[in-house]
VOKOL-42056 format. One record per residue (C-alpha): x, y, z. Coordinates in steps of 0.25 Angstrom, whole numbers, padded with zeros to 4 digits, always signed. Layout:
N
XYZ;...
END
This chain:
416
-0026-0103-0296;-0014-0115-0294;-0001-0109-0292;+0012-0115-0300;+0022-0119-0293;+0033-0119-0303;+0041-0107-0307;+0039-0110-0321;+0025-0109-0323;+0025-0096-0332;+0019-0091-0345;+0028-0090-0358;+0038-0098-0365;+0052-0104-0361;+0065-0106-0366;+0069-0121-0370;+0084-0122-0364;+0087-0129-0377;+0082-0116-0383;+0091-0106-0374;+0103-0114-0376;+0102-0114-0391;+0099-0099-0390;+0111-0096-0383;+0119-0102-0393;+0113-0093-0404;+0116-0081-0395;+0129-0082-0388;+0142-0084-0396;+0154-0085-0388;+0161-0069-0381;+0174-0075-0376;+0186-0072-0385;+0199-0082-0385;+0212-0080-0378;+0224-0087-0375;+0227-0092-0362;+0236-0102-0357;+0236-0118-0356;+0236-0117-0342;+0226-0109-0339;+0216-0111-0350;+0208-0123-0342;+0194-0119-0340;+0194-0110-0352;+0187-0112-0367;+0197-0115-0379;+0197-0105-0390;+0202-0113-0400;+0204-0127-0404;+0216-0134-0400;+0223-0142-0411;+0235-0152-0406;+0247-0147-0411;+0255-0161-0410;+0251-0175-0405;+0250-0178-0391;+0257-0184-0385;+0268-0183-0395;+0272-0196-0395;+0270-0211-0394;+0273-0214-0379;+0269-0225-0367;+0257-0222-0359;+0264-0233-0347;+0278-0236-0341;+0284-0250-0349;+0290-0253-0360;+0288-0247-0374;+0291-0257-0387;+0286-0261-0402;+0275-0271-0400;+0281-0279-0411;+0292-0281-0403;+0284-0291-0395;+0279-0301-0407;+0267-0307-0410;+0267-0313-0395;+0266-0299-0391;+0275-0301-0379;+0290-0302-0378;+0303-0297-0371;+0308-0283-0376;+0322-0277-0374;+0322-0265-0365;+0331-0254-0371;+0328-0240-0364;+0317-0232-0358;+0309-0219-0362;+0302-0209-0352;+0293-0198-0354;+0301-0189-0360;+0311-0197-0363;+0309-0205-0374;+0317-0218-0380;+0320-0212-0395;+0327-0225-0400;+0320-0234-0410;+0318-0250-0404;+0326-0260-0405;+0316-0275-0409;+0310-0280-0396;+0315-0268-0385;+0307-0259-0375;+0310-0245-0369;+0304-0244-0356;+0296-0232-0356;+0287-0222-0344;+0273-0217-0349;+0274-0206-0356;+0286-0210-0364;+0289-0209-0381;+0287-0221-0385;+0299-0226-0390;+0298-0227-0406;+0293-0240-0412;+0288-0243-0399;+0272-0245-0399;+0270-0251-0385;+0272-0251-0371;+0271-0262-0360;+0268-0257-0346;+0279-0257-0335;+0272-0268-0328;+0269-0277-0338;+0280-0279-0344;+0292-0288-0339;+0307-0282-0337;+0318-0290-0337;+0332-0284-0336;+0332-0276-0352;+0319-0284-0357;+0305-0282-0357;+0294-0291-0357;+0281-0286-0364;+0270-0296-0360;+0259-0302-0372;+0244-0291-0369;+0250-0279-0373;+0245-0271-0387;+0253-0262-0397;+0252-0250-0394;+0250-0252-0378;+0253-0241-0368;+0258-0232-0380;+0253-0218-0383;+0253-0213-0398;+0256-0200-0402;+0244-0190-0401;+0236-0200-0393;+0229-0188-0384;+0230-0175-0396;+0235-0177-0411;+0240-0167-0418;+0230-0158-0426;+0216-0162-0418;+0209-0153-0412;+0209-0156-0398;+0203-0145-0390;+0192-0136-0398;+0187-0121-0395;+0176-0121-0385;+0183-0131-0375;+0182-0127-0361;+0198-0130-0357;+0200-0139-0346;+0212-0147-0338;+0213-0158-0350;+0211-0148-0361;+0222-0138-0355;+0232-0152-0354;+0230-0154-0368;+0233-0138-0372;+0246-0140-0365;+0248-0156-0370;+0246-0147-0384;+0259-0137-0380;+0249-0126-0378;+0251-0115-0369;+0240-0106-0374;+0226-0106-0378;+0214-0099-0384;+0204-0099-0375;+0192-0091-0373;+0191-0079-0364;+0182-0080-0350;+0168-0080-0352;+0165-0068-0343;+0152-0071-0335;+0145-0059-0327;+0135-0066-0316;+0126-0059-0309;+0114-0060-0300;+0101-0051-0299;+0091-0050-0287;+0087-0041-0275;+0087-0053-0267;+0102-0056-0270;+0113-0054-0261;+0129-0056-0262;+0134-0067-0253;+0139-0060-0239;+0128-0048-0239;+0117-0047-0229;+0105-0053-0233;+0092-0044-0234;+0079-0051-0233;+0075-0057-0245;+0089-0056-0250;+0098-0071-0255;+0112-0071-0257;+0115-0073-0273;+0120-0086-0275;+0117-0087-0290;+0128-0076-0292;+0140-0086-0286;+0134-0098-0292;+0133-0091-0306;+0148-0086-0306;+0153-0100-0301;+0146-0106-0312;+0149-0096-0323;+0165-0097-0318;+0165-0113-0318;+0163-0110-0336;+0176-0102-0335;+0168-0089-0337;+0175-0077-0330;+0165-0073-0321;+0160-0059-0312;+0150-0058-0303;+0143-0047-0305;+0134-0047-0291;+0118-0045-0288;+0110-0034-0298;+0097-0031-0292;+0084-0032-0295;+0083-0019-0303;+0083-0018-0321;+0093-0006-0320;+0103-0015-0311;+0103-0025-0319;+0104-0018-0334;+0117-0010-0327;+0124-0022-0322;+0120-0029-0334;+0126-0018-0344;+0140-0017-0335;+0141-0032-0336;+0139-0035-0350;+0151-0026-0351;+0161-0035-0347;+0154-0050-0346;+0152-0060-0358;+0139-0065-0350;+0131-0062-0338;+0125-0071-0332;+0113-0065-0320;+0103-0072-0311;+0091-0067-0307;+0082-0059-0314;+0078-0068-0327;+0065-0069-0323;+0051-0060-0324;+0048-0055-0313;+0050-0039-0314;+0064-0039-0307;+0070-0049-0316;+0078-0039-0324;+0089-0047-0329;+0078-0051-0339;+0074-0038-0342;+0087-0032-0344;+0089-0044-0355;+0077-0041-0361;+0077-0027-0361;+0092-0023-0361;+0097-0033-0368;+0094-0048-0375;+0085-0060-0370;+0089-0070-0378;+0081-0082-0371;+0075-0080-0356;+0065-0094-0347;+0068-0107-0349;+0062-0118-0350;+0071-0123-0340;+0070-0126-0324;+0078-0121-0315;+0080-0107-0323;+0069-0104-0332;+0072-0088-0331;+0085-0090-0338;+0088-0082-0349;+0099-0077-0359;+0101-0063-0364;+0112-0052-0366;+0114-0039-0363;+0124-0031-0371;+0132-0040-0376;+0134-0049-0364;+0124-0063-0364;+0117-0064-0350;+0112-0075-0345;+0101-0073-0334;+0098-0084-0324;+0087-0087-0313;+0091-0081-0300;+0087-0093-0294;+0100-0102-0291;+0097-0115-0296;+0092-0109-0310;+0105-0101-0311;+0114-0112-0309;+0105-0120-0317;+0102-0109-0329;+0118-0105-0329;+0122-0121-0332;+0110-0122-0340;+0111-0107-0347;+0123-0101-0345;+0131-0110-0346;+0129-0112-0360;+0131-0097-0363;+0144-0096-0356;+0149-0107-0364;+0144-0101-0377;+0149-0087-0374;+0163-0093-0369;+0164-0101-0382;+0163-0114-0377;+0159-0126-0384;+0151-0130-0371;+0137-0138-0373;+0128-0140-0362;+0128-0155-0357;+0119-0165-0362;+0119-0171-0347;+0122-0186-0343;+0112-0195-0342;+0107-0197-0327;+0096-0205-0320;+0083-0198-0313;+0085-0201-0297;+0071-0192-0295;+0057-0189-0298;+0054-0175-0304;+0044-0169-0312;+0045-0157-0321;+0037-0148-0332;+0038-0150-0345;+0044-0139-0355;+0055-0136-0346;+0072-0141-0344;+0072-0145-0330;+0088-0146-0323;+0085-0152-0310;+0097-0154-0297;+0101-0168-0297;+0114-0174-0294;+0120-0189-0296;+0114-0197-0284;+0125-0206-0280;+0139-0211-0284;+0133-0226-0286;+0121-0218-0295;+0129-0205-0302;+0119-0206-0313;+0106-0205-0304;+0103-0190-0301;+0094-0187-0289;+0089-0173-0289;+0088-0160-0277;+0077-0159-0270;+0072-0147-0271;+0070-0140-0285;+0069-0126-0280;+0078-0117-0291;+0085-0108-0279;+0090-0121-0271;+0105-0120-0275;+0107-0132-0267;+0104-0139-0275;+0113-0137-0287;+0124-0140-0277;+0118-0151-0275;+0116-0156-0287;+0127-0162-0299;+0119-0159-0308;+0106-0155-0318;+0095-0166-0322;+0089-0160-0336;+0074-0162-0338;+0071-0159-0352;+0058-0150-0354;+0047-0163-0359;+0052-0171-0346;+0041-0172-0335;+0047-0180-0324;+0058-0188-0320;+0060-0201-0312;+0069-0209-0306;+0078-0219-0315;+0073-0208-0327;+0086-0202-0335;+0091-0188-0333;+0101-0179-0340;+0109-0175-0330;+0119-0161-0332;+0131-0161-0322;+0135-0148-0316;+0148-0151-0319;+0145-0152-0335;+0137-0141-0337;+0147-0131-0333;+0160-0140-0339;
END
């Protein structure tokens, strides 16, 4: 008899990931409720409500530059001429005066225009002599001027429900005059590992024991969505262990989130449990790393179960997770259709499965050319840190060579 030697040889059917994601749509609604918080510390949280501009900004008609503001009819048909200098404007402090025919005012950038005045010559183009100004020919109306409302108009919507709020989005809350927001409350995230063969960081190894790194990994991850995160330590390998621990966190967590014990061997009880105590709602993927992913709920709290191997995790929480953290936060996150890359390898794969291989840009000369780790191996967590990335190879793909084009997905946009 000829072995396999691939981990996804099995009887039965899996899950498409187009499938599970439409599935978790259709189960999960958002569990975060709206509260008000202030400007200043609403970066990083989700808006609650759309924001409407109250008023236009800026507010007025004013210079983007230091020089000389003027009515461009003032200059003729030449479009070059000597003006009168009569006064200057700051920001601030503005010239309120109306313009006498053929004068200027100097003004520093951010100033109100002066009224009737349309343009602005730059400092060091124009020509000053003693009170006068000369405006070369080249310049167009409207140059170096800033309308009213030319970043928010009044009435638009300028931020909507859903928006993860970052350093430019809080600048235009307080450019709006706000000093508070609805936001949404913290998604709060229970993470927790399963395993005899765990141990905590710091502790004497037995033989046969690792040290969990998932459990680190996972909250990191979980905490760079905004979630408000607790580690809820190592369960072992035992069916009343892990119901308990599942009925005392369910309690107090929006989500729980456990690696480990999603397989089918007799002491994958996080399965079990799902099944038997609570709600399986989809469980193996046609995915590689992280076919025993699964979604489920117990009470009333989701739970996502992940591989206990570490690549598969931190690959199945992006992949996974991910998109049920921003579903139950109320988010109008989507996962990333990916940038178009170009194949720097040679790699060959089964049909009927996604495959999310290690890769990262090869050279600053080449950032579009990916090359990929080495070793495949789904405990290698090297290589994630390695890596800048996901290549995505849909299931009807077979192989891929060099020059070929890849979707790539970036860390950095998947967990955005």
């Amino acid at each position: 008899m000829q072995l396999k030697d691939d981990c996804f040889a099995f009887g039965g059917g899996l899950i498409p990931l187009a499938a599970a994601h439409a599935e978790l749509g259709r189960r999960l609604e958002p569990s975060t409720l709206p509260v008000d918080v202030p400007v200043g510390s609403s970066s990083g949280r989700t808006l609650a409500e759309d924001i409407t501009s109250d008023r236009d900004v800026p507010p007025h008609a004013n210079t983007a530059v230091d020089g000389y503001a003027f009515r461009f009819s003032d200059l003729g048909g030449k479009g070059e001429g000597w003006l009168k200098l009569i006064g200057s404007a700051g920001a601030g402090h503005p010239w309120a005066a109306d313009l006498p025919g053929e004068s200027t005012v100097r003004v520093l950038t951010g100033a109100v225009l002066p009224p009737d005045a349309d343009t602005v010559v730059m400092e060091e183009d124009a020509e000053l002599q003693g009170q006068r100004v000369y405006v070369p020919a080249g310049l167009r109306q409207g140059a170096n001027a800033r309308s009213a409302g030319e970043d928010l108009q009044a009435g638009a919507t300028v931020l909507r429900a859903g928006q993860r709020i970052g350093p430019a989005e809080t600048g235009i809350l307080a450019a709006l005059g706000r000093t508070s927001v609805k936001v949404r409350s913290r998604l709060r995230v229970g993470v927790l590992s399963t395993g005899d063969e765990l141990a905590d960081p710091g502790c004497a190894l037995e033989t046969g024991q690792v040290y969990d790194s998932n459990r680190a990994m996972l909250c990191a991850l979980a905490r760079g969505t905004g979630a408000d995160v607790s580690d809820l330590g190592i369960v072992a390998d035992r069916a009343k262990d892990v119901h308990q621990e599942f009925t005392r966190a369910a309690s107090f967590h929006d989500l729980l989130i456990v690696s480990g014990g999603m397989s089918e061997s007799e002491e994958d009880h996080v399965r079990r449990t799902l099944n038997d105590a609570g709600s399986l709602y989809f469980w193996r993927l046609a995915v590689k790393p992280g076919r025993p992913v699964g979604l489920g709920q117990f009470a009333e709290t989701p739970v996502v179960g992940l591989p206990g191997n570490p690549v598969a995790a931190f690959v199945m929480f992006l992949v996974i997770a991910r998109p049920v953290i921003a579903r139950l936060a109320g988010e109008n996150w989507k996962f990333p259709s990916g940038v178009p890359a170009e194949c720097g390898f040679t790699y060959k794969k089964k049909t009927g499965r996604r495959e999310f291989l290690r890769v990262r840009r090869r050279s600053a000369e080449q950032p579009e050319v990916l090359e990929l780790f080495p070793r495949s191996g789904a405990g290698i967590l090297s290589s994630v840190a390695w890596a800048d990335g996901l290549a995505v190879l849909l299931e009807n793909v077979s192989e891929v060579r060099p020059g070929q084009p890849l979707n790539w997905l970036p860390f950095r946009g998947l967990l955005d």
